[in-house]
C-alpha positions as CSV (number, residue, x, y, z in Angstrom):
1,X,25.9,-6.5,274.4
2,X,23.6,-5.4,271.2
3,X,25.5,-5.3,268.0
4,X,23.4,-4.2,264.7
5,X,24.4,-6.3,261.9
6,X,23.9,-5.1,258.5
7,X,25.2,-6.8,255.2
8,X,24.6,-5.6,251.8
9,X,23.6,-8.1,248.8
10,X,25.8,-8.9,246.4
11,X,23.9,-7.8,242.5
12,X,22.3,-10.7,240.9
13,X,22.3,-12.7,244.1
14,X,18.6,-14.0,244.5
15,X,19.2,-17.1,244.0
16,X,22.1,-17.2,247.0
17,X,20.0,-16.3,249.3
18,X,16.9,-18.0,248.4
19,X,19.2,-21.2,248.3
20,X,21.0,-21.0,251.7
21,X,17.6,-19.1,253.3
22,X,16.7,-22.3,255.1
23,X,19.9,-23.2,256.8
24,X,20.6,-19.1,257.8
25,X,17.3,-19.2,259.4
26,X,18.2,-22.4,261.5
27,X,21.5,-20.6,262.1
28,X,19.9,-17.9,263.6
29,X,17.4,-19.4,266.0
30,X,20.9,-21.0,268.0
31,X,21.6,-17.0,268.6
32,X,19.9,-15.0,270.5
33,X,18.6,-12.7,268.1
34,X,16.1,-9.5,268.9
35,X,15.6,-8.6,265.5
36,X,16.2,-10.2,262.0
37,X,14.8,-9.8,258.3
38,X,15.7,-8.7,255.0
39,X,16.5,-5.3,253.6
40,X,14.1,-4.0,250.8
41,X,15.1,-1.8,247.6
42,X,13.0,0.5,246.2
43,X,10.9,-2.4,244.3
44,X,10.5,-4.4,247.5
45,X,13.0,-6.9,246.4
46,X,15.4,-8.2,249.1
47,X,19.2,-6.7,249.1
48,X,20.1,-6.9,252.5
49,X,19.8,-8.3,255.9
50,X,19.4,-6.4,259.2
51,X,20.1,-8.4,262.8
52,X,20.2,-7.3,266.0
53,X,22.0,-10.0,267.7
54,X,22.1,-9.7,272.2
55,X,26.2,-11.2,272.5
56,X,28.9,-11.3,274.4
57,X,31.3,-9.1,272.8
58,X,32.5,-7.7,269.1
59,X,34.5,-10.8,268.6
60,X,31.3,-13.1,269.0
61,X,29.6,-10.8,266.8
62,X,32.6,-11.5,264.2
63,X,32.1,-14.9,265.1
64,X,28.4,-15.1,264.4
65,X,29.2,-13.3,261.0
66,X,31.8,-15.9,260.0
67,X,29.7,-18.8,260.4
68,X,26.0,-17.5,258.9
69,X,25.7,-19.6,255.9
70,X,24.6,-16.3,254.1
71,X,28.2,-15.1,254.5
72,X,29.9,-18.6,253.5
73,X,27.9,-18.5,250.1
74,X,29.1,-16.0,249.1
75,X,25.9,-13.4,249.2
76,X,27.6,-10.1,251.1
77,X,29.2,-7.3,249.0
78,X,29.7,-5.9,252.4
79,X,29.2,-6.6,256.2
80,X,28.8,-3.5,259.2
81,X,28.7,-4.5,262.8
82,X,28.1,-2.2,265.3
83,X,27.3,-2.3,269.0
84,X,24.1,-0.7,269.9
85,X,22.6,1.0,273.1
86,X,19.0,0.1,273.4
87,X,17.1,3.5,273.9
88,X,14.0,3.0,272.4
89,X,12.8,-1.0,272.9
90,X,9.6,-2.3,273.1
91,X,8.1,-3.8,276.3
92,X,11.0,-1.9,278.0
C-alpha cells in the first residue's frame, strides 16, 4: 500500500532539522520510499516534508512516523498520513 506522508514544521525549527537531517535520510533509505523531499514556503525555505512511502498497512505507516528521527526531535507541528492510489506514476 502507498500512504502520502505529510508533516508540517514546527516555527523557528531550522536548526532541528538541519541537525537530525543526516540520520532521517539514513532512516529513510531502510524504507522503501517512492518519493521524499522537503516542503517549500513562499521564500523557498524548507517547512515541511512530503513522503510517499510503498508499506504494508496504516499501522506501518504509524510505525515509520514514530521512529523518523525528524519526528523524535521534536520538528512536526503536525503529521497527515494518507493511503494513496497511484493514478498517475511515472514509468507506469
Amino acid at each position: 500500500m502507498l500512504f502520502a506522508i505529510y508533516g508540517i514544521d514546527k516555527p523557528d525549527s531550522l536548526a532541528i532539522r538541519e541537525a537530525t537531517r543526516a540520520d532521517h535520510l539514513a532512516y529513510m533509505a531502510t524504507f522503501d520510499t517512492q518519493v521524499g523531499g522537503p516542503l517549500l514556503n513562499e521564500e523557498g525555505e524548507m517547512c515541511g516534508s512530503l513522503i510517499l512511502l510503498e508499506t504494508q498497512d496504516l499501522a506501518s505507516a504509524k510505525a515509520f512516523v514514530a521512529g523518523d528521527p525528524y519526528g523524535k526531535a521534536g520538528l512536526f507541528s503536525d503529521v497527515k498520513i494518507h493511503q494513496m492510489k497511484k493514478v498517475i506514476w511515472p514509468g507506469e
